[in-house]
Structures are given as structure tokens and as C-alpha cells.
N, C-alpha and C positions, 0 to 999 in steps of 0.2 A: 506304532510299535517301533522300540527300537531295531535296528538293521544287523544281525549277530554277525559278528565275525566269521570272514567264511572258514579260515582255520581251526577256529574254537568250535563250528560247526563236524567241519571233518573229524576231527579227535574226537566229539563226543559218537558220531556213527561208528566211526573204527573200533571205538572202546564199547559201544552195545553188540555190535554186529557177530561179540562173543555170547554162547549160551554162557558160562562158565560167571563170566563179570556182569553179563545181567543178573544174576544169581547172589553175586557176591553183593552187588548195587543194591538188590532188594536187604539182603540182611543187615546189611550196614545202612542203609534209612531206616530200619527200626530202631536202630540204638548201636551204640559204638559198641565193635568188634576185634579181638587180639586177629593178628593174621594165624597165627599157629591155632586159633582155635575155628576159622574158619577156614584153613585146610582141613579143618578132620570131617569136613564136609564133601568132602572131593577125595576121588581114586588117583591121585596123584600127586605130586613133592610136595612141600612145604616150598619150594623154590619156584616152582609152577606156579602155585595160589599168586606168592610175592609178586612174579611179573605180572600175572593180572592185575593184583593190585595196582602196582606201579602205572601201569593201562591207564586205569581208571583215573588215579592221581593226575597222569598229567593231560586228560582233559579235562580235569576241573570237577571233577565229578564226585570225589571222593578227598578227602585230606587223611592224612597220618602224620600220628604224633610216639614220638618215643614215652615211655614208662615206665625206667629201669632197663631191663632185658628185653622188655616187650615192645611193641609194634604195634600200636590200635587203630584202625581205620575208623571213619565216620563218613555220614552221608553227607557231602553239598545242597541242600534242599534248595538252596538258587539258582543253583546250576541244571540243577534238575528239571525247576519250571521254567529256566529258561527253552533248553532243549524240548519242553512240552510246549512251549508258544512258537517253535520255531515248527514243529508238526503241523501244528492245528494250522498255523499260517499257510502254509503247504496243501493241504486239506482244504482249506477253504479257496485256494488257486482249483484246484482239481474240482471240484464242486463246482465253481463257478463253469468250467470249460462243460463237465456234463450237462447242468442247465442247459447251458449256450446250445450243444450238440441235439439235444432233446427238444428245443423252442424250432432248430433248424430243420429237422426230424417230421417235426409237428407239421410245418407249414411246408415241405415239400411234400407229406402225404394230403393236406389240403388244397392245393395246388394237380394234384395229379386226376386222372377225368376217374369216373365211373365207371367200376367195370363191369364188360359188357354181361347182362343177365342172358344165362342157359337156360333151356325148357330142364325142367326136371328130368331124371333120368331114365325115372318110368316111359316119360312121355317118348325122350330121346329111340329108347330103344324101340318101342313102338312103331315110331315113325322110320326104322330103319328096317324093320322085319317086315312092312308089309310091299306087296308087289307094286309095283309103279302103275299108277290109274290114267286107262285110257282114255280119253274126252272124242 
């Protein structure tokens, strides 16, 4: 695999790490979107959406293009699975150390002796309620 940039990594956490631009992120992979029309999705400006936007723009994640007046967003789908190979690789680090901890787990309960077997408790109390026998 190749080795992502650790900057191009940061921007893409920074730019998910909002609910609002995962949001925008999913609409705009389904198909390019005006930004004025995907404010009227959000309780907040048209100027708010834009800086998400722009968020999103500069880690790679989204491009924009003018269209007269307008403003359309699209999804990066490269970018996108890049940042999902950069997960899973991450994922399969943390998997691997569980194994690891679980094989260590295993063989020091293997290693540990037998513990010691109690009379049952019936018996237990029994043997405690009656009078000590004379010889």
C-alpha cells in the first residue's frame, strides 16, 4: 500500500471529524450539488455550509466548480477510498495487537496451576456445624 501523506491524512480527519461535512460529503457522493441548495439542508447560513464546504475542498475530498452564479460541489471518490485504505490499514494494526494480547492471555491462563478444588458447600458447612470428635 502506498504510505499517505501524513498532512493529507490530517485534513481528511479534521474535515470528517464534523457531523455537518460528513453530511455534506455523503450528498455530494451521490451526485454534484449547488452549495445554496445544500444549505437549505442545515439550520444555519449559507456562509456556514460554504466554510464546510471549503473544509472539505481542501482536504481533497470534495472539488468545486463555478456555473454562472452558482457554486457545485462534487465528491472525490479517490480520495475518499484513499482515506478508507488508510482506516482499514489502521484496523488491521489494532487487530493484529488484539490477537497478539489474546494468544498472550491464552498461554498465561495455560501456564497458571489448577485451582485448588473446595468440598462442596453442603459438605463445607456440615463439617463446620458439627462438635469436634473425641478419640
Amino acid at each position: 500500500m502506498d504510505t499517505i501523506d501524513e498532512e493529507r491524512a490530517d485534513a481528511w480527519f479534521h474535515a470528517l471529524s464534523d457531523r455537518t461535512r460528513r453530511d455534506i460529503l455523503r450528498r455530494v457522493m451521490r451526485g454534484e450539488q449547488s452549495v445554496s441548495s445544500l444549505a437549505r439542508n442545515y439550520s444555519m447560513s449559507l456562509t456556514a455550509v460554504q466554510k464546510h464546504v471549503v473544509t472539505l475542498e481542501r482536504a481533497g475530498l470534495i472539488t468545486r466548480r463555478r456555473n454562472g452564479r452558482e457554486t457545485l460541489a462534487s465528491g472525490e471518490a479517490g480520495a475518499v477510498r484513499s482515506a478508507a485504505r488508510l482506516l482499514a490499514e489502521l484496523e488491521d494494526v489494532w487487530r493484529e495487537r488484539i490477537a497478539r494480547i489474546d494468544d498472550l492471555l491464552g498461554a498465561e491462563a495455560a501456564s497458571l496451576p489448577a485451582a485448588p478444588q473446595h468440598p462442596p458447600a453442603a459438605q463445607h458447612r456440615a463439617a463446620a456445624s458439627s462438635p469436634p470428635r473425641k478419640d
